[in-house]
KOLMI-39915 format. One record per residue: x, y, z of N, C-alpha, C, O in turn; chain. Coordinates in steps of 0.02 Angstrom, whole numbers, plus 50000, padded with zeros to 5 digits. Example, Ala and Ser with C-alpha at 12.3 -4.5 7.8 and 13.67 -1.06 7.14 Angstrom:
// residues 2
{numar {50660, 49716, 50390}, {50615, 49775, 50390}, {50660, 49835, 50390}, {50712, 49834, 50423}, "A"} {numar {50642, 49888, 50354}, {50684, 49947, 50357}, {50645, 50002, 50394}, {50670, 50057, 50402}, "A"} 
END
This chain:
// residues 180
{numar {54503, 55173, 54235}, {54567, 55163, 54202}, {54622, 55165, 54255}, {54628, 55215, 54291}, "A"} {numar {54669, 55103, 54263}, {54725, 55116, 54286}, {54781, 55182, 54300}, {54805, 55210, 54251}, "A"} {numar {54796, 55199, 54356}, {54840, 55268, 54353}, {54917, 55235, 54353}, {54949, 55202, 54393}, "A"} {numar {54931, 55268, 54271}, {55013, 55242, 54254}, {55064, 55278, 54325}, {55122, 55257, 54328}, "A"} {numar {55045, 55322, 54370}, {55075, 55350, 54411}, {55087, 55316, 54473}, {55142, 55317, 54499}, "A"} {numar {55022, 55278, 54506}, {55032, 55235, 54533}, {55054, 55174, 54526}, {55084, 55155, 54576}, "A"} {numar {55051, 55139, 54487}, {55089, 55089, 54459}, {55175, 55102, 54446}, {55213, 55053, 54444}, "A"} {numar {55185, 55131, 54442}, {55276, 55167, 54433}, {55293, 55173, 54504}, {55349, 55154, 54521}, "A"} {numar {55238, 55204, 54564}, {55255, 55217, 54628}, {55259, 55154, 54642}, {55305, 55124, 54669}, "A"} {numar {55215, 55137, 54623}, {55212, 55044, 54665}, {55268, 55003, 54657}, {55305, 54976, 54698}, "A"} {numar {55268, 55004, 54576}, {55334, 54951, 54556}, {55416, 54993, 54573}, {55466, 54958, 54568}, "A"} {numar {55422, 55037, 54584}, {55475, 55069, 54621}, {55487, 55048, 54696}, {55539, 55029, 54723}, "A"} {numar {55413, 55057, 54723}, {55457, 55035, 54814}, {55445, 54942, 54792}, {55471, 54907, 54835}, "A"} {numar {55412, 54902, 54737}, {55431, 54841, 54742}, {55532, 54817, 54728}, {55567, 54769, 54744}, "A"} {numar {55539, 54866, 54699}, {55585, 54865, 54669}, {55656, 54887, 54713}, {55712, 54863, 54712}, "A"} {numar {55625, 54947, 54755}, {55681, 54946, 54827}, {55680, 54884, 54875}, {55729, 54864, 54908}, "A"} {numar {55623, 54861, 54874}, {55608, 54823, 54931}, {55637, 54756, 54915}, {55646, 54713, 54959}, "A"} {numar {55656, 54746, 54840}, {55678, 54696, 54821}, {55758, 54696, 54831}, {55793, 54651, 54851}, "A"} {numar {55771, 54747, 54815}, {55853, 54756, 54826}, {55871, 54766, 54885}, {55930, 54772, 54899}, "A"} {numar {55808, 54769, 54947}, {55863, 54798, 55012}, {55853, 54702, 55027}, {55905, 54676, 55049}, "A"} {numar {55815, 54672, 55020}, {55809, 54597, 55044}, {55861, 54538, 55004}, {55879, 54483, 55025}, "A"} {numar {55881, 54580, 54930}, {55945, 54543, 54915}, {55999, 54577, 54937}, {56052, 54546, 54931}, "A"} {numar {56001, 54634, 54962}, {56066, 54654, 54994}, {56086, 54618, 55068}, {56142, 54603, 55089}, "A"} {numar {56019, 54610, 55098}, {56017, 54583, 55154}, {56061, 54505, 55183}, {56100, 54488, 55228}, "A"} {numar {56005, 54462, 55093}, {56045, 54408, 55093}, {56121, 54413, 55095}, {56151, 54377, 55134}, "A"} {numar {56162, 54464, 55046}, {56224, 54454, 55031}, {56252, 54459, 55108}, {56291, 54414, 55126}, "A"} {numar {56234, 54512, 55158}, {56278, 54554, 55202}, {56262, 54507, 55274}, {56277, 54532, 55329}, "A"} {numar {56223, 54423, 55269}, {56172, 54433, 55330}, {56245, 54404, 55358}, {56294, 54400, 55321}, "A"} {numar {56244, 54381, 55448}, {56298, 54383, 55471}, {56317, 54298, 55479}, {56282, 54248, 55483}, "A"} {numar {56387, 54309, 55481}, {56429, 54255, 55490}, {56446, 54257, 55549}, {56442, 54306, 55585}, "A"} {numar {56473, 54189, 55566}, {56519, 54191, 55644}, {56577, 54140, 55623}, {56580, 54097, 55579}, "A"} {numar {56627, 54164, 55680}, {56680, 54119, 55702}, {56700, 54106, 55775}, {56691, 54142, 55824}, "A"} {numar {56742, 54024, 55769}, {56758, 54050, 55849}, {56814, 54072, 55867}, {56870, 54059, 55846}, "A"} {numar {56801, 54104, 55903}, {56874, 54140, 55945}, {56882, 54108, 56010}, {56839, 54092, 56052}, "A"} {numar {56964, 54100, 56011}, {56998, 54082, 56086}, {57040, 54110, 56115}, {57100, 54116, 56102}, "A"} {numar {56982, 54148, 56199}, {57011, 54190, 56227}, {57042, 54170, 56279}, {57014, 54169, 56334}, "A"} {numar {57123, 54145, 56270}, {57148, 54129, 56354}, {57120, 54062, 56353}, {57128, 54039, 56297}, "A"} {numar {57082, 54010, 56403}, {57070, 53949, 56406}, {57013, 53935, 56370}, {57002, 53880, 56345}, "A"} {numar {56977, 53981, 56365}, {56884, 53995, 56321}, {56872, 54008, 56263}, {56907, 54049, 56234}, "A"} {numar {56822, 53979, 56234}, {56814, 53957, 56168}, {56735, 54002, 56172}, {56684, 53979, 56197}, "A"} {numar {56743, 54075, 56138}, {56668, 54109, 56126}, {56652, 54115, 56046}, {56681, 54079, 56005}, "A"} {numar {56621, 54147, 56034}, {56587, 54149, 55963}, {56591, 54230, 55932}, {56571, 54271, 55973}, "A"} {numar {56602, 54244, 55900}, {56626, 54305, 55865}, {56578, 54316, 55803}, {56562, 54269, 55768}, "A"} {numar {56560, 54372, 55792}, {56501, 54381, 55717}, {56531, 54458, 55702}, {56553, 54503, 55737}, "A"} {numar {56521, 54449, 55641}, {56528, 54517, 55600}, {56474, 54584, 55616}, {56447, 54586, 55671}, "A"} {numar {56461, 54641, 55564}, {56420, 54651, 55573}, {56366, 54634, 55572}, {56357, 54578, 55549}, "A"} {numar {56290, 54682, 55602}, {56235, 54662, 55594}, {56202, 54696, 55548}, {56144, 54706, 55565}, "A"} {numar {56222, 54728, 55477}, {56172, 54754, 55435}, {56143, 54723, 55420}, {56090, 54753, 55429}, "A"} {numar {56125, 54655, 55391}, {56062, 54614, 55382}, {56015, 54631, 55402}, {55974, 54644, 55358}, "A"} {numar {55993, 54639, 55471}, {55944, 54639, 55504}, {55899, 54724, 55494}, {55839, 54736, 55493}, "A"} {numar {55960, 54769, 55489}, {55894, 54835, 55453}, {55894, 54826, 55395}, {55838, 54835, 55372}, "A"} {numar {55939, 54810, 55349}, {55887, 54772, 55269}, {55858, 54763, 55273}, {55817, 54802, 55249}, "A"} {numar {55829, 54707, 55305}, {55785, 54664, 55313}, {55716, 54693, 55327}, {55666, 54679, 55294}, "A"} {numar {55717, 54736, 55381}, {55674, 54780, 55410}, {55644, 54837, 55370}, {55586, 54858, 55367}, "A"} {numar {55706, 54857, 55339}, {55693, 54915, 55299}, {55646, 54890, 55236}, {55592, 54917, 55221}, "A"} {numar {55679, 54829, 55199}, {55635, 54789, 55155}, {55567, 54775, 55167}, {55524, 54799, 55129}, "A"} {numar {55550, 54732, 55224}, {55485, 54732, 55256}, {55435, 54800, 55245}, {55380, 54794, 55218}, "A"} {numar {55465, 54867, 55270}, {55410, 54928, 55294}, {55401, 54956, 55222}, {55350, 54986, 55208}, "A"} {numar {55458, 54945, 55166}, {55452, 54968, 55099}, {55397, 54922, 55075}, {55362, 54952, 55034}, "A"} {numar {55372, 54853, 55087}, {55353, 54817, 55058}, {55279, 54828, 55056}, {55240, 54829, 55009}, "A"} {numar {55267, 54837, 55148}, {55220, 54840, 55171}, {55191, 54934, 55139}, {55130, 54944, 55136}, "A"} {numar {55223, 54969, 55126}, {55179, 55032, 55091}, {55167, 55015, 55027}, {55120, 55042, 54999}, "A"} {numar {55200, 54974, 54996}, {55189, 54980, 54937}, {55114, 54922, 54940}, {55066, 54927, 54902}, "A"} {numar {55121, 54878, 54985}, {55047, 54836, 54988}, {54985, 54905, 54999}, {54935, 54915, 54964}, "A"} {numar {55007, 54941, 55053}, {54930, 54975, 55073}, {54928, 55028, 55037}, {54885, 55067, 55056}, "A"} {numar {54969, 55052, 54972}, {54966, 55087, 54917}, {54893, 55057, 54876}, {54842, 55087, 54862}, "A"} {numar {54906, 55011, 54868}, {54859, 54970, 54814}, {54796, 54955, 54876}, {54736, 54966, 54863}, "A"} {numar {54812, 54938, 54921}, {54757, 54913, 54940}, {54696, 54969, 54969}, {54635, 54958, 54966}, "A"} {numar {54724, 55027, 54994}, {54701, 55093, 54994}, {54671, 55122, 54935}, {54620, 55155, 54943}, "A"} {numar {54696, 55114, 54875}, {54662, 55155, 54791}, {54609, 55108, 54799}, {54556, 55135, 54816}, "A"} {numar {54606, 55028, 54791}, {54594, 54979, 54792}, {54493, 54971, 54839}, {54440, 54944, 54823}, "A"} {numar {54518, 55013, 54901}, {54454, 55004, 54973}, {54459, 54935, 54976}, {54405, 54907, 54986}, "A"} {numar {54542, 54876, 54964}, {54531, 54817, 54969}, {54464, 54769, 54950}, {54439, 54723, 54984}, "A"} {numar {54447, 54793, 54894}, {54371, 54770, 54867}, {54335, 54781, 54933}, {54310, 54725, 54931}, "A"} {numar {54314, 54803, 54982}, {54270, 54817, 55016}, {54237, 54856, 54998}, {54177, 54844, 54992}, "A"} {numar {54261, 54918, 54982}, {54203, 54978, 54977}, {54200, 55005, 54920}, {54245, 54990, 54881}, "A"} {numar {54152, 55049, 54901}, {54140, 55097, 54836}, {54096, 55040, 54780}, {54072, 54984, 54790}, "A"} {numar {54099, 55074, 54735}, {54057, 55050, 54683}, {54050, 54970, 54679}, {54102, 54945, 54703}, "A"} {numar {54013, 54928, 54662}, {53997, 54851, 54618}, {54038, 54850, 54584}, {54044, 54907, 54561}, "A"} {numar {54097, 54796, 54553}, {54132, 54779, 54510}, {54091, 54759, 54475}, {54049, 54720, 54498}, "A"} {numar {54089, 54779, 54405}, {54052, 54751, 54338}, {54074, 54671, 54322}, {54128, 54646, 54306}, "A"} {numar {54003, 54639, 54335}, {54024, 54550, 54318}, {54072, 54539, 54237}, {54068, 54564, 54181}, "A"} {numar {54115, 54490, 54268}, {54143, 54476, 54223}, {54243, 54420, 54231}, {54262, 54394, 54283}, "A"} {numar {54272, 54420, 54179}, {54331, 54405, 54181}, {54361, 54437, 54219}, {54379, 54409, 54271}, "A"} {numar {54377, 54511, 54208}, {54406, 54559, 54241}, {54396, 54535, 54323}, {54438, 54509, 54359}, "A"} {numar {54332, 54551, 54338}, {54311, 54552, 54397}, {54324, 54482, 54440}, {54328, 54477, 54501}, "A"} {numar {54330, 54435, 54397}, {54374, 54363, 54411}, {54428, 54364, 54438}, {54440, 54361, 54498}, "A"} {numar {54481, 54369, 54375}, {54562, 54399, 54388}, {54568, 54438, 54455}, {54602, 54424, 54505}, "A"} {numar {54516, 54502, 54443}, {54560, 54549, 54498}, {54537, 54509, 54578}, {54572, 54519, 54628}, "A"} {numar {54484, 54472, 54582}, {54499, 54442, 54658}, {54531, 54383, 54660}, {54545, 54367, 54718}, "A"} {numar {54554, 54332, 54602}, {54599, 54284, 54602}, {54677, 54319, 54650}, {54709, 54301, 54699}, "A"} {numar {54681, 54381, 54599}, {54747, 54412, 54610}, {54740, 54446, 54669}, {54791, 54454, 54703}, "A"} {numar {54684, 54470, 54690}, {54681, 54497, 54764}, {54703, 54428, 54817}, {54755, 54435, 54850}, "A"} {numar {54679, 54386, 54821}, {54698, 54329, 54859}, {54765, 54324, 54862}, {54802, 54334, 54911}, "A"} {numar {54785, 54305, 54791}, {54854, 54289, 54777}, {54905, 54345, 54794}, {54961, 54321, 54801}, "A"} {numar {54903, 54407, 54802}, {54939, 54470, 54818}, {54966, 54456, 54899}, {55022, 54450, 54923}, "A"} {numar {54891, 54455, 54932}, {54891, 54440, 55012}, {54919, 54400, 55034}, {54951, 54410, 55086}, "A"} {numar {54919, 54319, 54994}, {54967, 54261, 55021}, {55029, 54276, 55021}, {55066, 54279, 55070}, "A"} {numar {55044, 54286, 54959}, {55115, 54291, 54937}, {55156, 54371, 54985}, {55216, 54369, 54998}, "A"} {numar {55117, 54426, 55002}, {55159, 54482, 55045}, {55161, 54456, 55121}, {55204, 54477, 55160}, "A"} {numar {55092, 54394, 55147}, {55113, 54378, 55192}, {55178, 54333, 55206}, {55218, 54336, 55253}, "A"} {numar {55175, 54280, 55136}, {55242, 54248, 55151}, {55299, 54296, 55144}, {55344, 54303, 55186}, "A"} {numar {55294, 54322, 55099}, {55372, 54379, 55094}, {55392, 54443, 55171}, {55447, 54469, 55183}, "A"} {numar {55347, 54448, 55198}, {55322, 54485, 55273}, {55376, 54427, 55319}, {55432, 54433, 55346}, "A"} {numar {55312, 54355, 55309}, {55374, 54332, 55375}, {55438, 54302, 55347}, {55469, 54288, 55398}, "A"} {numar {55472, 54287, 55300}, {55535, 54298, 55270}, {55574, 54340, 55292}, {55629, 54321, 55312}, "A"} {numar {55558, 54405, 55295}, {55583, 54455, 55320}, {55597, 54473, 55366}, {55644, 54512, 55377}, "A"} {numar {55551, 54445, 55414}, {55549, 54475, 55491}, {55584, 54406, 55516}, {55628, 54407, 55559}, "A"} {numar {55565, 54356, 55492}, {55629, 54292, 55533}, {55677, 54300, 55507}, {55729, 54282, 55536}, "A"} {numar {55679, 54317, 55473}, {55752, 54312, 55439}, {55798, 54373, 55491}, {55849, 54361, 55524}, "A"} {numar {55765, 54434, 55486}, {55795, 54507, 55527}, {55810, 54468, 55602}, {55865, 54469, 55631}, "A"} {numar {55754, 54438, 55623}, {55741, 54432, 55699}, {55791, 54376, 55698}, {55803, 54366, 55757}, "A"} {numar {55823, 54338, 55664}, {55862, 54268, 55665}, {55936, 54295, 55657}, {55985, 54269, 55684}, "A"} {numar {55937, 54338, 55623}, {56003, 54379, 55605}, {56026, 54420, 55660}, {56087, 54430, 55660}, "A"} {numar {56004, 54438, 55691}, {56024, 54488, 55769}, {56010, 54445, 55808}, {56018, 54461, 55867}, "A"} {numar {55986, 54380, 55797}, {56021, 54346, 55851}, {56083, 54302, 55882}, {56093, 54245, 55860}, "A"} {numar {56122, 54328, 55932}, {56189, 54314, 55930}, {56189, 54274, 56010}, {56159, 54298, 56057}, "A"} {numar {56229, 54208, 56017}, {56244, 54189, 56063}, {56301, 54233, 56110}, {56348, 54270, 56095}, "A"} {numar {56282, 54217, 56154}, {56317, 54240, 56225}, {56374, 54181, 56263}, {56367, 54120, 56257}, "A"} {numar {56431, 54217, 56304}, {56442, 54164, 56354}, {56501, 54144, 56303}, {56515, 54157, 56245}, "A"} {numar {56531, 54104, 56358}, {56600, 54050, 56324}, {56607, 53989, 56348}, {56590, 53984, 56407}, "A"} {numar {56622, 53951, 56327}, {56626, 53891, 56358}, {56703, 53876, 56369}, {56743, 53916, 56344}, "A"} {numar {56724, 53830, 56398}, {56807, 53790, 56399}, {56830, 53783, 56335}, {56793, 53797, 56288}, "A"} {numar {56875, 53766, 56329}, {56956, 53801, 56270}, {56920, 53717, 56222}, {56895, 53719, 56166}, "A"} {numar {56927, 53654, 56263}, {56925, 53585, 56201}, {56855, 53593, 56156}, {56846, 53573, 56099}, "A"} {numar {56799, 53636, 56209}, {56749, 53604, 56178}, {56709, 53670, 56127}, {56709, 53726, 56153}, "A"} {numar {56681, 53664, 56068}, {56651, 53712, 56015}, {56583, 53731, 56033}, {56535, 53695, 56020}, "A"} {numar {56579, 53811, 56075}, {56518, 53830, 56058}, {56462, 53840, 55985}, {56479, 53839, 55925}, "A"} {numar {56420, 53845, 56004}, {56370, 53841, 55936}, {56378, 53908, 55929}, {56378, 53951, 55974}, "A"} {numar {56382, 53913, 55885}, {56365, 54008, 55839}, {56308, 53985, 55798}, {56305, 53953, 55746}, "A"} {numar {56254, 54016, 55848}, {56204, 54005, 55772}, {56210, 54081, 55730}, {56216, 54137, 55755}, "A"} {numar {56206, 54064, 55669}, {56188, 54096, 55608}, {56115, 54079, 55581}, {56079, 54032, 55597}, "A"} {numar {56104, 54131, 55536}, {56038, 54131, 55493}, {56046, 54117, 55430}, {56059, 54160, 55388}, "A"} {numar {56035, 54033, 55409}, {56033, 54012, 55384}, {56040, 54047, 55285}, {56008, 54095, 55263}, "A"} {numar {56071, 54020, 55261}, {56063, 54042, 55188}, {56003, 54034, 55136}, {55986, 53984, 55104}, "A"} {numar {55976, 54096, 55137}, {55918, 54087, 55064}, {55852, 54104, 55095}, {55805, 54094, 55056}, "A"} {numar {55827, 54135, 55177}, {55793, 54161, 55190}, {55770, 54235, 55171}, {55709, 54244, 55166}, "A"} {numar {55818, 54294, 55158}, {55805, 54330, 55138}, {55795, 54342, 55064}, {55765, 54392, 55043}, "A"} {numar {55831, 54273, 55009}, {55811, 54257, 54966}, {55722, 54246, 54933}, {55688, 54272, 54889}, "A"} {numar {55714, 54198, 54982}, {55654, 54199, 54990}, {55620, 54249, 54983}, {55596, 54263, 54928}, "A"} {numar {55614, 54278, 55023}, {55592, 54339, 55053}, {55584, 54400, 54990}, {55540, 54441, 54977}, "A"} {numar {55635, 54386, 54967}, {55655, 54426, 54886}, {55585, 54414, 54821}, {55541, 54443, 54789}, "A"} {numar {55624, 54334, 54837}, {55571, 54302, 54771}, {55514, 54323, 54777}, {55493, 54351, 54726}, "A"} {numar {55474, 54320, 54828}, {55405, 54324, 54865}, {55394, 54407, 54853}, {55337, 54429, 54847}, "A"} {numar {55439, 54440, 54851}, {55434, 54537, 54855}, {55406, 54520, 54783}, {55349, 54537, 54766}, "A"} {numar {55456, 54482, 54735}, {55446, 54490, 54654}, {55354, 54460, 54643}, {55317, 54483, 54600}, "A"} {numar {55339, 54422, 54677}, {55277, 54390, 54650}, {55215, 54419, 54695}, {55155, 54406, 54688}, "A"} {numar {55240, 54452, 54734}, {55192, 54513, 54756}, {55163, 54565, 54707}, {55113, 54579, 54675}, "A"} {numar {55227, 54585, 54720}, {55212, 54651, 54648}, {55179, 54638, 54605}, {55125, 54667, 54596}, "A"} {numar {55199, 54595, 54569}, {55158, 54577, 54501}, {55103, 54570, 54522}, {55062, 54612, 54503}, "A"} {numar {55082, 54526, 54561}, {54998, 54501, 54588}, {54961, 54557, 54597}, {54906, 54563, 54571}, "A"} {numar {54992, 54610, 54640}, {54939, 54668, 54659}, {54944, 54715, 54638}, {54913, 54763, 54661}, "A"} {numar {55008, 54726, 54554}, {54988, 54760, 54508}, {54962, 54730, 54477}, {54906, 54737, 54502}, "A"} {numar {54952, 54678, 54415}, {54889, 54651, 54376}, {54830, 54665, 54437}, {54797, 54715, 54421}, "A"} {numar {54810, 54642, 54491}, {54750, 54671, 54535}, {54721, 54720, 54530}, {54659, 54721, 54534}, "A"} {numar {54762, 54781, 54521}, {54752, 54839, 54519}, {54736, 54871, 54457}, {54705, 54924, 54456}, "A"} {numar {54756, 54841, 54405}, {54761, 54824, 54324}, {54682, 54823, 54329}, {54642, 54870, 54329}, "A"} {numar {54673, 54776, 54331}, {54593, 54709, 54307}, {54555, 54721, 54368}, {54503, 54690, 54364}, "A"} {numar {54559, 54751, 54420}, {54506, 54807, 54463}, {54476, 54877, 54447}, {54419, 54900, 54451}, "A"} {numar {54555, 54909, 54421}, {54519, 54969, 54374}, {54463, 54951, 54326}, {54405, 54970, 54333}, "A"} {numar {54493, 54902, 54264}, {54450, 54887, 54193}, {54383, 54859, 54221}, {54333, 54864, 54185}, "A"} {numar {54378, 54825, 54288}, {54298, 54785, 54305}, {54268, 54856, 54333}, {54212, 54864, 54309}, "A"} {numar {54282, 54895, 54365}, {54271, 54953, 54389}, {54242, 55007, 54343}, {54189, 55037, 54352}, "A"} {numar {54286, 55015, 54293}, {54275, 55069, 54230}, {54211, 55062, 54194}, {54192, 55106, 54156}, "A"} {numar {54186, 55023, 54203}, {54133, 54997, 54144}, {54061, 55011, 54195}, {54063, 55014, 54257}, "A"} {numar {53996, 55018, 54151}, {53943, 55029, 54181}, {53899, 54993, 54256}, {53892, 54932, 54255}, "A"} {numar {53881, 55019, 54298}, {53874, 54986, 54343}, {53836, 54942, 54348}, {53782, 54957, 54325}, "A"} {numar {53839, 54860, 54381}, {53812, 54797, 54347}, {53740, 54803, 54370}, {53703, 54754, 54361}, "A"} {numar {53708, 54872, 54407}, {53623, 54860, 54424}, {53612, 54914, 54421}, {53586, 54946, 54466}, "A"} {numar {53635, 54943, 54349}, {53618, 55001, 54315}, {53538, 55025, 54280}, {53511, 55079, 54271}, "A"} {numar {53524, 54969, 54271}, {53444, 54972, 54245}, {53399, 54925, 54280}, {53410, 54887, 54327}, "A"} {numar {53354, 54935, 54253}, {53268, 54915, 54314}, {53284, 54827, 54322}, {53295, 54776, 54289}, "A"} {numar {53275, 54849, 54386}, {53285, 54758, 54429}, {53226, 54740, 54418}, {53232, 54683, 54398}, "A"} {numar {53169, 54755, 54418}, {53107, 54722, 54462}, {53060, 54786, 54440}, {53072, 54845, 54425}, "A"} {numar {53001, 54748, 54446}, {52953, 54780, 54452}, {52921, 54840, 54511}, {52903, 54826, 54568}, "A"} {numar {52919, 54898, 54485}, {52904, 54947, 54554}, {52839, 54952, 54566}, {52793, 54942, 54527}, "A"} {numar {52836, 54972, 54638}, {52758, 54977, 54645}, {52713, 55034, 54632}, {52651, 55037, 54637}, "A"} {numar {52779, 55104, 54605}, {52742, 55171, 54617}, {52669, 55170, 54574}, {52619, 55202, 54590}, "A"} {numar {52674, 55140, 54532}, {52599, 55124, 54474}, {52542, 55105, 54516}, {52484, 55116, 54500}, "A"} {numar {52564, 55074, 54578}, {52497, 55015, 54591}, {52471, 55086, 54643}, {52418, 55083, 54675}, "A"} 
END
């Protein structure tokens, strides 16, 4: 049976991890140019984006090896009992892993793109580049937190219920030889 305790832990840091990656989006940085004297440099706000971002990521990532730890990542412990259940929960195991890897690098380009700031000035006529980090990466990044969660809670859901049930080579396989 599913533990309603873990599932509340889980969907809680999905749920921080979701808000520090839309906070991220709102706060990530802008630039302008500034003209100093004959030179034309590039100016940016703060950089909180980039520990959102980060912070989002390491929340994301416990709340993955939460589940995947109760879980032994289907590697270890008992036979999952054949069945639907036992379907679902490695459909959704797959699907958990894709989707935190995409929401992972969302996060980390997005952080690593956001702290990055040009240097240097050029002459007064001509416009340095300010790069910025683009709009809707940490969005991303968001969406992808939301369809995590769900994936590797139902996983965790329909792993317990294939789990719970009698073990699938519970009674006599084959013929033994102790008779002969």
């Amino acid at each position: 049976m599913a533990s309603t305790l873990l599932l509340a832990v889980v969907f809680v840091f999905d749920l921080v991890a979701f808000a520090l990656a839309v906070a991220a989006e709102q706060k990530r940085s802008t630039s302008h140019i500034v003209q100093e004297g004959t030179l034309n440099s590039c100016r940016y706000n703060s950089n909180v984006a980039t520990g959102l971002g980060v912070g989002s990521f390491i929340i994301l990532v416990a709340s993955q090896a939460i589940i995947m730890v109760v879980t032994r990542c289907l590697c270890g412990g008992q036979a999952m009992s054949p069945g639907r259940n036992r379907s679902w929960a490695i459909i959704l195991f797959i699907t958990s892993w894709v989707t935190f890897i995409i929401a992972a690098l969302c996060l980390l380009a997005g952080s690593a793109r956001n702290a990055h700031h040009t240097k240097g000035s050029i002459p007064a006529p001509a416009k340095p580049s300010c790069a910025t980090l683009k709009k809707g990466v940490f969005g991303a990044g968001a969406a992808f937190i939301v369809f995590t969660g769900i994936a590797s809670e139902l996983y965790y859901v329909l792993y317990s219920k294939a789990n719970s049930g009698p073990p699938p080579f519970a009674r006599d396989s084959g013929v033994t030889m102790a008779n002969m």
